[in-house]
Every structure is written in C-alpha cells, then in structure tokens.
N, CA, C and O atoms as CSV, one atom per row, in Angstrom:
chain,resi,resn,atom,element,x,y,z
A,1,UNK,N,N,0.814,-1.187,0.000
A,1,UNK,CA,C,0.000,0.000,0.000
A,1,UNK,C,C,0.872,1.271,0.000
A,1,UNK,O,O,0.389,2.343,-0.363
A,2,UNK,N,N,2.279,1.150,0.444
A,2,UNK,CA,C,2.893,2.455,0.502
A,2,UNK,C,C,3.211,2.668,-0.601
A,2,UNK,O,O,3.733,1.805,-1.306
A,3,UNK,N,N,2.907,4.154,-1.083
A,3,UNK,CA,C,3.504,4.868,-2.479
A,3,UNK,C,C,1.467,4.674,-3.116
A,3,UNK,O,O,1.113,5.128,-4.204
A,4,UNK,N,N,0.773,4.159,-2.435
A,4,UNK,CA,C,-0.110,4.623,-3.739
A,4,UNK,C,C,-1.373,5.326,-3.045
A,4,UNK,O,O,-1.316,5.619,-1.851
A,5,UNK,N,N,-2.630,5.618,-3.894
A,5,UNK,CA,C,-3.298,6.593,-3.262
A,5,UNK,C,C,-4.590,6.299,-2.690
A,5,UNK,O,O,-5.258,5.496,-3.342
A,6,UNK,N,N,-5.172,6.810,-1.496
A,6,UNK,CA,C,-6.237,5.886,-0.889
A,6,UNK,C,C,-7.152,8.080,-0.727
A,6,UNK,O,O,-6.982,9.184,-0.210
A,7,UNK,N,N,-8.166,7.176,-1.752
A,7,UNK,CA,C,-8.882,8.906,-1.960
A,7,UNK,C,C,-8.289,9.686,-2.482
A,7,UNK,O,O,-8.051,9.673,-3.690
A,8,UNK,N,N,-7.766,10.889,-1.357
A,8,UNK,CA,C,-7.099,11.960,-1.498
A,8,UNK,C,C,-5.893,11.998,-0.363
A,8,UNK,O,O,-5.460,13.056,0.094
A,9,UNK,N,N,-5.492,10.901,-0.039
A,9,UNK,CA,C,-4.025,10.587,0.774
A,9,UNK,C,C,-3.599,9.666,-0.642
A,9,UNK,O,O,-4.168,9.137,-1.596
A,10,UNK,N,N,-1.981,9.882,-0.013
A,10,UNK,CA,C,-1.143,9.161,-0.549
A,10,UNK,C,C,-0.445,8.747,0.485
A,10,UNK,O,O,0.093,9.496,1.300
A,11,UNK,N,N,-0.412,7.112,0.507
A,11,UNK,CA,C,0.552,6.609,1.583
A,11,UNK,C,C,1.511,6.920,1.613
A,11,UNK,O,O,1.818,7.132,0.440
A,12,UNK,N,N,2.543,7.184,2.402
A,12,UNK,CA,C,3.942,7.305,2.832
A,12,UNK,C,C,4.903,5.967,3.463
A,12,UNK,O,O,5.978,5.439,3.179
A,13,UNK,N,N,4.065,5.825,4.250
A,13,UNK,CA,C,4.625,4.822,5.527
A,13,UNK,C,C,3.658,4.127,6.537
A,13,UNK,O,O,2.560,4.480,6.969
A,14,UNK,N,N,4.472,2.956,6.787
A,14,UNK,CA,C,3.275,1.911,7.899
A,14,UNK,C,C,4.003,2.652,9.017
A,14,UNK,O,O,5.212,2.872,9.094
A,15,UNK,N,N,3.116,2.965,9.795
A,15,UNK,CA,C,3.027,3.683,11.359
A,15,UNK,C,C,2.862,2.465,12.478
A,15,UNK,O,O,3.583,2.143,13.422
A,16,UNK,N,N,1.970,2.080,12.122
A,16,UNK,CA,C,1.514,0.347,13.011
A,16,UNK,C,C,0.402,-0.170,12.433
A,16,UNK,O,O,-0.262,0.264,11.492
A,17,UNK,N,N,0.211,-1.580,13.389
A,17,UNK,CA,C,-0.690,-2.270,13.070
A,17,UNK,C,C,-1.390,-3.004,14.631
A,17,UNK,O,O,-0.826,-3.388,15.656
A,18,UNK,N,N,-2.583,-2.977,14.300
A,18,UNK,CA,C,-3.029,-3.951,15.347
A,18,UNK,C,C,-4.500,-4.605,15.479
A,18,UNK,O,O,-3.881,-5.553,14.996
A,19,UNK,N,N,-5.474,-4.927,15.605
A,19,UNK,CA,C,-6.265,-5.899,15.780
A,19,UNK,C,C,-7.205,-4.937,14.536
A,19,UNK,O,O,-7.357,-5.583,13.499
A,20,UNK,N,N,-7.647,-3.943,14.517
A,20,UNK,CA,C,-8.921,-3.561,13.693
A,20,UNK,C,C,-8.072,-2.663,12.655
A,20,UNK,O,O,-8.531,-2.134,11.642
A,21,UNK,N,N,-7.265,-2.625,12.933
A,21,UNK,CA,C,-6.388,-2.109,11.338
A,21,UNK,C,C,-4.735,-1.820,11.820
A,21,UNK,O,O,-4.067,-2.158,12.797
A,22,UNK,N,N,-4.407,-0.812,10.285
A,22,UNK,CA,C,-3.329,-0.654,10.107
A,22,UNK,C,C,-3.061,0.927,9.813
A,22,UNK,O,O,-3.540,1.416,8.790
A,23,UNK,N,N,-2.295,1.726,10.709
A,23,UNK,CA,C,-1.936,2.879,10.597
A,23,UNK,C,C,-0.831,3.150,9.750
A,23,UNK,O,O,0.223,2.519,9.822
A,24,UNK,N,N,-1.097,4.299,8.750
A,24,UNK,CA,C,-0.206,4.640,8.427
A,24,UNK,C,C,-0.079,6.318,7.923
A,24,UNK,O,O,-1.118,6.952,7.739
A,25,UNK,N,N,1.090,6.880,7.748
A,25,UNK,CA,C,1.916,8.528,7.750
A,25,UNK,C,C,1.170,8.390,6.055
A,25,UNK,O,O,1.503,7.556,5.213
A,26,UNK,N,N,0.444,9.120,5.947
A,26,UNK,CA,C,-0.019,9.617,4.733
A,26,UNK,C,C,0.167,11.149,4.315
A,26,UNK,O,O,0.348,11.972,5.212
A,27,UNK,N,N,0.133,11.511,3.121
A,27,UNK,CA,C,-0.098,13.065,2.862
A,27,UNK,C,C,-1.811,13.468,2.210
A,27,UNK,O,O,-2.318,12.978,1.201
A,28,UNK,N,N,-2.357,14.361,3.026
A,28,UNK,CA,C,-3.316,14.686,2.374
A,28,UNK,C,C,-3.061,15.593,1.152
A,28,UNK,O,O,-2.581,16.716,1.312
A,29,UNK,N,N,-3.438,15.027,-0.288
A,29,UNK,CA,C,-3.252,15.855,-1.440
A,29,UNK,C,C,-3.914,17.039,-1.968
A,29,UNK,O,O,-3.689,17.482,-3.095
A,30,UNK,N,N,-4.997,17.706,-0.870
A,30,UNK,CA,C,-6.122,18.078,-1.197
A,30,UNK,C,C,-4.962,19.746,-0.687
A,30,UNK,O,O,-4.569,20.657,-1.415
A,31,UNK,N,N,-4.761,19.527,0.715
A,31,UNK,CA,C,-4.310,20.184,1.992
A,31,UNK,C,C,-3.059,20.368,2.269
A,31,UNK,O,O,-2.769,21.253,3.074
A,32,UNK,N,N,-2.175,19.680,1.747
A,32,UNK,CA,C,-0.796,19.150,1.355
A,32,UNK,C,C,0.088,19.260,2.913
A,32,UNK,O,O,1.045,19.918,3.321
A,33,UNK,N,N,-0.784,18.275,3.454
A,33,UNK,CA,C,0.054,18.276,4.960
A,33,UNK,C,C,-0.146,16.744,5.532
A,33,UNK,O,O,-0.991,15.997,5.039
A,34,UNK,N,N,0.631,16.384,6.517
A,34,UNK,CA,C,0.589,15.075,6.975
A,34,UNK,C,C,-0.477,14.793,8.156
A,34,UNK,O,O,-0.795,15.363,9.200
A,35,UNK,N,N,-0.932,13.437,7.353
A,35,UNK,CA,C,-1.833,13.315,8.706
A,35,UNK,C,C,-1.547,11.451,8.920
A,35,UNK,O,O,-0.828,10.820,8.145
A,36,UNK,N,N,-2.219,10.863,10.028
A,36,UNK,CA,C,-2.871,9.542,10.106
A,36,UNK,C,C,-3.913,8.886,9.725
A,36,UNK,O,O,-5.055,9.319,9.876
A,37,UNK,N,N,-3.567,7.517,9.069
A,37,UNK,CA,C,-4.804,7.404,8.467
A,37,UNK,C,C,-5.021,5.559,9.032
A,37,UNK,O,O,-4.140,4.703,8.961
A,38,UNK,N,N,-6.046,5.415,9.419
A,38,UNK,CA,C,-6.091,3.816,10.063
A,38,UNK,C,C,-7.261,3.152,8.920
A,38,UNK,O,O,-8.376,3.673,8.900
A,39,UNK,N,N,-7.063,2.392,8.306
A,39,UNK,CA,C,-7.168,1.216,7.445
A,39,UNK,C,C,-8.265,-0.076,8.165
A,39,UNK,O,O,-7.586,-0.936,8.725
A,40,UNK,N,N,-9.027,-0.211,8.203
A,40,UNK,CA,C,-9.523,-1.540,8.284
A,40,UNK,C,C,-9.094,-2.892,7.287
A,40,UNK,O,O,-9.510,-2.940,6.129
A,41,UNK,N,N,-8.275,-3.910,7.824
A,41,UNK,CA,C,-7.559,-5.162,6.987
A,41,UNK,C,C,-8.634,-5.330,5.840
A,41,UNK,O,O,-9.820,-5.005,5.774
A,42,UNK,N,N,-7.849,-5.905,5.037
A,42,UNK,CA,C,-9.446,-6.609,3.576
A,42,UNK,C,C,-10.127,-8.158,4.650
A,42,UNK,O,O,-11.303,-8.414,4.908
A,43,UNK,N,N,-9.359,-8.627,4.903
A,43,UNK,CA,C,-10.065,-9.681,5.872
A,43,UNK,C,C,-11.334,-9.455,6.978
A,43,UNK,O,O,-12.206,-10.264,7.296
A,44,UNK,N,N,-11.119,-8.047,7.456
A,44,UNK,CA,C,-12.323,-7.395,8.320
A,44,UNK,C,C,-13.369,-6.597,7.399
A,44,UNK,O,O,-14.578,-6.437,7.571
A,45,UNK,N,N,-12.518,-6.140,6.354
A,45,UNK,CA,C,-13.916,-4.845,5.574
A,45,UNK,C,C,-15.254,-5.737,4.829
A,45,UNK,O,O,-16.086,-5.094,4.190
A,46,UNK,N,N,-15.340,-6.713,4.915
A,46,UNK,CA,C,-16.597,-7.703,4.462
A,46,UNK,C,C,-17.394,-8.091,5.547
A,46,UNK,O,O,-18.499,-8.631,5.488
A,47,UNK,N,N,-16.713,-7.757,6.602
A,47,UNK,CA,C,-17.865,-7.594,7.980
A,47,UNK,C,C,-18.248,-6.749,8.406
A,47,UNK,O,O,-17.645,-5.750,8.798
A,48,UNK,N,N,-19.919,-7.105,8.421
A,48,UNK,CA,C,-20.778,-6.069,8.713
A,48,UNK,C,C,-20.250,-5.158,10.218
A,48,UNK,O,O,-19.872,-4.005,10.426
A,49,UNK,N,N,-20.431,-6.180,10.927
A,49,UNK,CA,C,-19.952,-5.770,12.115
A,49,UNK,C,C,-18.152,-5.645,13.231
A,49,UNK,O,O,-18.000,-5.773,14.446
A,50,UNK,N,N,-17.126,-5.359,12.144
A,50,UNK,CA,C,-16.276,-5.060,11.986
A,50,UNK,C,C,-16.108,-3.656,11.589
A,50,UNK,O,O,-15.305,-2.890,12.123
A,51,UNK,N,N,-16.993,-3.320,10.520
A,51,UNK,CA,C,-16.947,-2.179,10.027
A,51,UNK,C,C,-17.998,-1.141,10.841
A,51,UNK,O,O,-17.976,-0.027,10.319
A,52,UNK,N,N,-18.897,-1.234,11.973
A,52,UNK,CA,C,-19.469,-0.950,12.633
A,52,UNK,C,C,-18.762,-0.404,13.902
A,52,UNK,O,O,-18.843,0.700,14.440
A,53,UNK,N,N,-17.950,-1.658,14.257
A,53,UNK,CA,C,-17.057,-1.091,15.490
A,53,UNK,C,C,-15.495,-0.389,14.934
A,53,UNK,O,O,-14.710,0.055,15.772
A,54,UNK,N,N,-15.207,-0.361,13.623
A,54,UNK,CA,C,-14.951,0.626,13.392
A,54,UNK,C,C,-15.435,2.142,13.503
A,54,UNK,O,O,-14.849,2.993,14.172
A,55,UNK,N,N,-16.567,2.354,12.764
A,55,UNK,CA,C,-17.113,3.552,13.218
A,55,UNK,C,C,-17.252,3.964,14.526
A,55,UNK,O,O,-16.698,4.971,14.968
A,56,UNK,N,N,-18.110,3.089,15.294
A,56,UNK,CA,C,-18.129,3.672,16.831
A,56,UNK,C,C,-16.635,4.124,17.399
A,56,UNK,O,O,-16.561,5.210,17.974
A,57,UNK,N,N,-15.683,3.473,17.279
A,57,UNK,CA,C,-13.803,3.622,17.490
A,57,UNK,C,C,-13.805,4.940,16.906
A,57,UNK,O,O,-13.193,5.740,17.613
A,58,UNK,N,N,-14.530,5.682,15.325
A,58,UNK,CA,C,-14.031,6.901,15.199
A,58,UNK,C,C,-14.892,7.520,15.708
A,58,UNK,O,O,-14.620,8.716,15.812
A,59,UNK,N,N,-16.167,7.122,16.211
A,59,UNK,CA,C,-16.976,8.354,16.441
A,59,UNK,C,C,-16.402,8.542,18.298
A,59,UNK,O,O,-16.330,9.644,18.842
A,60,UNK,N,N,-16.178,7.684,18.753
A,60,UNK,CA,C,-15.700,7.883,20.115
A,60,UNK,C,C,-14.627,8.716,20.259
A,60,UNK,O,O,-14.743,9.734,20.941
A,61,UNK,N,N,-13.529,8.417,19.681
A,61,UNK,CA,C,-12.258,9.314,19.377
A,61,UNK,C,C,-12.239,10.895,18.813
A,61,UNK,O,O,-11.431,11.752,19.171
A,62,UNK,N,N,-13.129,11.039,18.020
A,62,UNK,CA,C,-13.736,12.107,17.587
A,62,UNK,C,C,-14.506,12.807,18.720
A,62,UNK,O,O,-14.725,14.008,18.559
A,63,UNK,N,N,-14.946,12.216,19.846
A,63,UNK,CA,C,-15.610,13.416,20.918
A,63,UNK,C,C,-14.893,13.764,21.705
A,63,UNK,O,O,-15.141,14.818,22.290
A,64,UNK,N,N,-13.485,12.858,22.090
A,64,UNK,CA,C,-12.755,13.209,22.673
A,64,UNK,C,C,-11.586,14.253,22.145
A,64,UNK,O,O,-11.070,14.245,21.027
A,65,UNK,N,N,-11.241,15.352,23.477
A,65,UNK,CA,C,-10.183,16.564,22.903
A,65,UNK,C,C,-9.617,16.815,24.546
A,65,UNK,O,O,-9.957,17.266,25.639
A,66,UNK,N,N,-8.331,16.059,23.701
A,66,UNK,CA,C,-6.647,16.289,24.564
A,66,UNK,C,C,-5.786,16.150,24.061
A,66,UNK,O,O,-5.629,15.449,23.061
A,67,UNK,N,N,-4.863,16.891,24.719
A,67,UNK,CA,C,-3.406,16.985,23.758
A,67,UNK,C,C,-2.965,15.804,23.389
A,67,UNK,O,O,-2.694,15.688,22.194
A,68,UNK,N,N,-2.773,14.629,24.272
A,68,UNK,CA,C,-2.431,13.721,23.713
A,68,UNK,C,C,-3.154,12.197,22.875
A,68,UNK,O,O,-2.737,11.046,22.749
A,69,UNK,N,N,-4.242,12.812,22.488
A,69,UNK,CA,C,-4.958,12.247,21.475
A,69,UNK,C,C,-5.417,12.807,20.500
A,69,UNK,O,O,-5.830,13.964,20.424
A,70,UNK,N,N,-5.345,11.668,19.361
A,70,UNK,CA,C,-5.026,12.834,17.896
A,70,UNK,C,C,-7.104,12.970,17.387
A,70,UNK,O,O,-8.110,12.338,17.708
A,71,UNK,N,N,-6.889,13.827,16.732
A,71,UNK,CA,C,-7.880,14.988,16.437
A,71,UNK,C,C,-8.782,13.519,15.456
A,71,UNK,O,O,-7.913,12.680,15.219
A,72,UNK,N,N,-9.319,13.339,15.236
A,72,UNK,CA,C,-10.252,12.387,13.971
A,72,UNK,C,C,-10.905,13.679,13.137
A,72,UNK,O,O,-11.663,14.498,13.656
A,73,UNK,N,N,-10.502,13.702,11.859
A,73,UNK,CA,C,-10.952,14.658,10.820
A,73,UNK,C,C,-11.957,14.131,9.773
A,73,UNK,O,O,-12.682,14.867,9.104
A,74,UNK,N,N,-11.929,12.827,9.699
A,74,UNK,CA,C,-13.057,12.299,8.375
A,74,UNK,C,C,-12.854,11.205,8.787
A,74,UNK,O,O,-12.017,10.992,9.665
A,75,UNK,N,N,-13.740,10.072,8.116
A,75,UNK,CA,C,-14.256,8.561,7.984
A,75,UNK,C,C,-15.120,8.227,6.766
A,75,UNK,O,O,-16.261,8.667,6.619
A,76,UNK,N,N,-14.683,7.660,6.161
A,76,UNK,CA,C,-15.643,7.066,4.760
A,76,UNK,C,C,-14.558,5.717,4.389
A,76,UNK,O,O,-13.746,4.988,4.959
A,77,UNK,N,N,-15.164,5.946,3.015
A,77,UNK,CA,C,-14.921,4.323,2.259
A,77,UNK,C,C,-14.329,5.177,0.816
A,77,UNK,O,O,-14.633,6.217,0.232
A,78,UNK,N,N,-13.179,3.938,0.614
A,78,UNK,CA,C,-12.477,4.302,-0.488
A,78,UNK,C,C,-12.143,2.812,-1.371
A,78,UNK,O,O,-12.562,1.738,-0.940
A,79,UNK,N,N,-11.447,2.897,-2.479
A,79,UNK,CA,C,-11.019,2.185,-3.114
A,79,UNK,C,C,-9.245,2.386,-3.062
A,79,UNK,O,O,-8.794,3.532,-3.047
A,80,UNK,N,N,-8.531,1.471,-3.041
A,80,UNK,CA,C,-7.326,1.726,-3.048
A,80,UNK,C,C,-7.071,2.079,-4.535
A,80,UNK,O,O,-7.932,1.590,-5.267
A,81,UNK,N,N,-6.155,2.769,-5.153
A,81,UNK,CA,C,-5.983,3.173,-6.443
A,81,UNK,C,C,-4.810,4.304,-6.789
A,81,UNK,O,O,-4.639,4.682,-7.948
C-alpha cells in the first residue's frame, strides 16, 4: 500500500498495526500536509460488524479533545488506487 493513493491521501509509511487495522503517515493531497490514516484489513472490511465497530472507534475518538490524542478529521470508504 505504501507509495499509492487511498482517496485523497497518498501513503507514505506503515506507522503500526493492530487488531482492527493498520496505521499509516499519509499526505493529504487536497491540503498538502501530513496526517494519520487507520485502514480496516481486507479480511475485516466484508464484515458487517467489523466495520461498525470501526465507526463507533471513530466516532468515540472524535468526541474526545486532549493533547495527547489525535484529532479524527473524516471517515468514509475508499477504493485503493
């Protein structure tokens, strides 16, 4: 996945990985600045309810605001390309 484009990021780099996806250092091309972007595996995105507790994970993270937790800016569905 690194070097190609997911939306309007372009991967950079794997950041981590762990049970409901895979982080990685992307550039937004729109905005031209770096952000994080977490991935749901292809093995999880065909579950209904995988992709559910994904969302709740961003919508939870998204209400929360402290310095040391990062900001959630968007959530949707893409095609890798």
């Amino acid at each position: 996945m690194i070097g190609s484009t997911l939306s309007h990021y372009r991967i950079e780099s794997e950041l981590g990985r762990g049970g409901m996806g895979v982080v990685y250092r992307a550039t937004d091309l729109r905005l031209d600045h770096s952000v994080a972007i977490k991935v749901l595996p292809k093995q999880l995105a065909g579950s209904v309810d995988a992709r559910s507790r994904f969302v709740r994970e961003a919508k939870t993270a998204s209400a929360l605001d402290h310095p040391s937790i990062c900001t959630i800016h968007d959530i949707g569905e893409a095609e890798e390309g």
